[in-house]
C-alpha positions in Angstrom: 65.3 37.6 -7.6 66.4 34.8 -5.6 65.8 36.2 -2.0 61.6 37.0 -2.7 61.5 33.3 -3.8 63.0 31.5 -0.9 60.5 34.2 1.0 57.6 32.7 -0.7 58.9 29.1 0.0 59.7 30.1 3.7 55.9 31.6 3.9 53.9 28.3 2.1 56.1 26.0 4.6 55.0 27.8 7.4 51.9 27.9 6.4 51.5 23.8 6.0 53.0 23.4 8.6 51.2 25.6 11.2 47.9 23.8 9.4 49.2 20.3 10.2 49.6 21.2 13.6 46.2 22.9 14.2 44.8 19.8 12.8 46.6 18.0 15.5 45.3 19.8 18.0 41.7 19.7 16.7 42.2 15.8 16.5 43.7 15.8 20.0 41.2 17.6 21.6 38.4 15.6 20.0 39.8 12.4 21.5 40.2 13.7 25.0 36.5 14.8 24.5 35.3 11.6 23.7 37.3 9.6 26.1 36.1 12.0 29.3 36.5 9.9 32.7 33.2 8.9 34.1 33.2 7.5 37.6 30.6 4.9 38.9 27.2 5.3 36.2 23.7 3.5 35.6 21.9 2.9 32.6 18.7 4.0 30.9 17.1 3.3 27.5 15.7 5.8 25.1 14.4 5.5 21.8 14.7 7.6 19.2 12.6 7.3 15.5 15.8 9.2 14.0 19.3 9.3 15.4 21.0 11.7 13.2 24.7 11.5 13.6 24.4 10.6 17.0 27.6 8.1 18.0 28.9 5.8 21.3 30.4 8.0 23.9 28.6 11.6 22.9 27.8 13.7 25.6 24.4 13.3 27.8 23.7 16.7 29.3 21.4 18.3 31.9 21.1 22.0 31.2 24.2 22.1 29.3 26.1 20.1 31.7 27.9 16.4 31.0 25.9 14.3 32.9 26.7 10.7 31.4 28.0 9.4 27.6 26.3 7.3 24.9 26.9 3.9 25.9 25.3 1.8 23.3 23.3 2.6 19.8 21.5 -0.4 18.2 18.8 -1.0 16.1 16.4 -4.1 16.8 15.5 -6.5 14.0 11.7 -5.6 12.6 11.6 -2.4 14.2 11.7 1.4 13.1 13.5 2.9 16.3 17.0 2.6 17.2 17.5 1.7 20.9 19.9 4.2 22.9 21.2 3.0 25.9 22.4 6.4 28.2 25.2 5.8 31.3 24.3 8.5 33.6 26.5 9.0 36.7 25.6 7.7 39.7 25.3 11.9 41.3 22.5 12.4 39.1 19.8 10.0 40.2 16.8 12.1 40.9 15.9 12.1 36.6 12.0 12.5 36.7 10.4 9.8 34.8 8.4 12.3 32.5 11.9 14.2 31.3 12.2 14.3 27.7 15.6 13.3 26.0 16.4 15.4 22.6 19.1 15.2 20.3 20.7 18.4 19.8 23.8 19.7 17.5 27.0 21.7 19.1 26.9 24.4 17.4 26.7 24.9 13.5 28.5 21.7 12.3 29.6 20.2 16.1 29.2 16.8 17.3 25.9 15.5 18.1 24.8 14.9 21.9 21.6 13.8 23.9 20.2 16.1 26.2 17.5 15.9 28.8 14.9 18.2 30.3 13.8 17.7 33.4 9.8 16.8 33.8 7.9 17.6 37.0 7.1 14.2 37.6 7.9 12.8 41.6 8.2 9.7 40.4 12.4 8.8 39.1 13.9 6.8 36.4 15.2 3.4 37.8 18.5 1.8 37.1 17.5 0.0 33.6 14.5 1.8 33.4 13.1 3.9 30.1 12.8 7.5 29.2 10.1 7.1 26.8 9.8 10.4 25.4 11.9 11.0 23.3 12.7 14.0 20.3 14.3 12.6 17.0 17.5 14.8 15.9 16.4 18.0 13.4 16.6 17.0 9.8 17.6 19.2 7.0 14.2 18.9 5.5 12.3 20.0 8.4 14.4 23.0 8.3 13.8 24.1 4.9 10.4 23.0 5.2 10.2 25.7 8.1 12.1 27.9 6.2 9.9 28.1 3.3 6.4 28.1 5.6 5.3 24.4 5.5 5.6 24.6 9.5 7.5 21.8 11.6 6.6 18.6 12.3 4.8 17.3 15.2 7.4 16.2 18.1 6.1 12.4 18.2 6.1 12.1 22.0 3.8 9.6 22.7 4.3 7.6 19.7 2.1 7.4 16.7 -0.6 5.5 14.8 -0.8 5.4 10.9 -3.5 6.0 8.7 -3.8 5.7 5.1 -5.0 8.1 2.2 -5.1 7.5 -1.8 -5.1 10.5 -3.7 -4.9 10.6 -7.7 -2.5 13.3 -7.8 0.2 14.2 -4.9 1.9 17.0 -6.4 5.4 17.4 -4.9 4.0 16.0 -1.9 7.4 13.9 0.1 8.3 11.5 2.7 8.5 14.0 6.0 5.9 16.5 5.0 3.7 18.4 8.2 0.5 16.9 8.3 -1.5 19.4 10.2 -5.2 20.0 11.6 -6.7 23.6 12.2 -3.4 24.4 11.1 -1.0 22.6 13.7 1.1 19.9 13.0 0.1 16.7 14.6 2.2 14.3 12.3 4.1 13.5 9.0 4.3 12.0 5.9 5.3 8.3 6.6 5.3 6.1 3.3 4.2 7.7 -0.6 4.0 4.9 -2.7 2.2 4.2 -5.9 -0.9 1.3 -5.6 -0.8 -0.6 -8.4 -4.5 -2.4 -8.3 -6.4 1.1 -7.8 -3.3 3.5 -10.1 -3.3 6.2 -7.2 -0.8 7.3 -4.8 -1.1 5.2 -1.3 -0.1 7.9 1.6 0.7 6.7 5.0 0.0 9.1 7.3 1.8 9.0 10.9 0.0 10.6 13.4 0.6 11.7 16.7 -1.0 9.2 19.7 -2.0 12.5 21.3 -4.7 13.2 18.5 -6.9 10.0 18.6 -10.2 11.0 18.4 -10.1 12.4 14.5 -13.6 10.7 13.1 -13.3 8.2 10.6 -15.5 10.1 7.7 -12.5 13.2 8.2 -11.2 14.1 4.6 -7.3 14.9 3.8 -6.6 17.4 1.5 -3.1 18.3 -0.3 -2.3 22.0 0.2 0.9 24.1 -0.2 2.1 26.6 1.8 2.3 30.4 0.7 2.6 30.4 -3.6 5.8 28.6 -3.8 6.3 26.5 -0.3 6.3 23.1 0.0 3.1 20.8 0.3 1.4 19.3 3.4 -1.6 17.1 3.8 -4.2 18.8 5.7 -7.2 17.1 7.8 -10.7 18.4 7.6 -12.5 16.5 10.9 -15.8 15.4 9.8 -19.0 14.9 12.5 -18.8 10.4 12.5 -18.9 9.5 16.3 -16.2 6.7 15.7 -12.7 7.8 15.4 -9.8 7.0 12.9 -7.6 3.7 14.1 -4.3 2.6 13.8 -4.4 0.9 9.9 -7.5 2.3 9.1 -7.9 4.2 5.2 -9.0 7.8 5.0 -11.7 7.6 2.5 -12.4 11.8 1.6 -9.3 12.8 -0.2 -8.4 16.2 -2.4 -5.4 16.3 -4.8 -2.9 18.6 -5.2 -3.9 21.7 -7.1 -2.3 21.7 -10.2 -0.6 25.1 -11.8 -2.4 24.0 -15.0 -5.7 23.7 -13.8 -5.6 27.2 -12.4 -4.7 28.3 -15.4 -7.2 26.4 -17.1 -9.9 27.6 -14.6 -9.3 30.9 -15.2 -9.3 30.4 -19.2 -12.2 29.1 -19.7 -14.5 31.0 -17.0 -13.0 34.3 -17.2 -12.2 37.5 -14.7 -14.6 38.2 -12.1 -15.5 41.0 -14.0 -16.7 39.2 -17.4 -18.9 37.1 -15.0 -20.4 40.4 -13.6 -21.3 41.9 -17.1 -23.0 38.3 -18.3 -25.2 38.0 -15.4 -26.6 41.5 -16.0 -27.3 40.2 -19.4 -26.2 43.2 -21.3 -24.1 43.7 -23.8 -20.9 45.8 -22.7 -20.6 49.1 -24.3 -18.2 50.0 -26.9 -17.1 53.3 -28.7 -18.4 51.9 -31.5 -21.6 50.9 -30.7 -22.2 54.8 -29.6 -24.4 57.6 -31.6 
């Protein structure tokens, strides 16, 4: 009995031990990763509304290529954008200035990297100059939220203006919902916060620069998508010549659509079919009511 035992002990050792080394290597090869030699660079800003995991020295890539490395992440006092600062090698100096830099994921779990698609622009992006647009890294959230039918957020490339809506009933309405027009997204759920002078919920809607001419007398309207996906505020553009502002309150408003008030609807006025028989004005016919 002695000999299948020391087996066993032989087998976990191995085991542990060929785990520690694997981990080694993994830890190893993440280092020499992260501390790749770039020759002479040159540095451009980015900003990004959402950084995700996004650390110093990730990769910067052109078509899947290392280009550059993170060089700095910080976030400036009073503002809601963290400033990226990208060291791009000197070889790769012809970046159009209308390229857009996105923050993508390796793989399922991997590290998190910048990369940038080239724009068609003939102007180039100077030494200290800006890429300003920009996609945020790809939240959870969103990708349930696609998942389940809401639809995905507007890329915010040009920046956004913010317009508020109080409704007296938000449903499960949350921070990061689509807001959409005809349909397509063209923003997102900024702020939900209860007002306590008028006892409503106070939306902040962020809204894509791009769509600046909704009219001011537009309504917003709490829908979900499909019977059990999430909710989205919808906007319904009305006919006023002047259009919506940045700060300016969305005065047309519909609540979420309760599950009790549908039920209560349908209570109290019926099936289609009762409706039918009472505007006839007859009484329906029953077996018992026959000679």
């Amino acid at each position: 009995m002695s000999q299948p035992r020391s087996s066993y002990a032989i087998g976990t050792g191995l085991f542990i031990v060929l785990g520690f080394a694997a981990l080694a290597y993994l830890a190893t090869q993440t280092s020499s990763v992260a501390n790749v030699h770039q020759g002479a660079s040159y540095i451009i800003d980015t900003h990004f509304a959402n950084i995700g995991q996004l650390k110093e020295r990730a990769p910067v890539k052109i078509a899947g290529v290392r280009v550059g490395q993170v060089r700095s992440i910080t976030l400036e006092p009073g503002q809601e954008v963290a400033d990226v600062k990208l060291a791009i090698e000197k070889s790769y100096d012809r970046i159009p200035l209308d390229s857009v830099a996105t923050i993508y994921t390796s793989g399922l779990l991997g590290d998190q990297y910048v990369g940038i698609q080239y724009g068609s622009s003939k102007k180039v992006v100077a030494p200290g100059g800006t890429l300003a647009l920009t996609k945020p890294a790809q939240q959870l959230e969103e990708m349930l939220g696609k998942f389940f039918g809401a639809g995905g957020v507007a890329d915010n490339l040009g920046g956004t203006y913010a317009v508020t809506a109080n409704f007296t009933n938000i449903g499960a309405l949350t921070v990061g919902a689509p807001v959409k027009m005809a349909g397509v997204p063209i923003g997102s759920v900024q702020s939900v916060v209860a007002d306590p002078v008028k006892l409503d919920a106070k939306v902040t809607l962020a809204i894509d620069k791009r769509y600046n001419q909704i009219p001011d007398d537009s309504a917003a309207a709490i829908f979900t998508s499909g019977l059990i996906g999430t909710q989205y505020v919808a906007i319904q553009p009305g006919g006023s010549p002047t259009a919506l502002k940045n700060g300016d309150e969305m005065i047309l408003t519909q609540s979420a659509m309760q599950l009790e008030d549908l039920i209560g609807k349908f209570l109290v006025n019926g099936s289609p079919s009762d409706k039918k028989d009472a505007g006839n004005g007859k009484p329906s016919a029953s077996p018992a009511g026959k000679q």
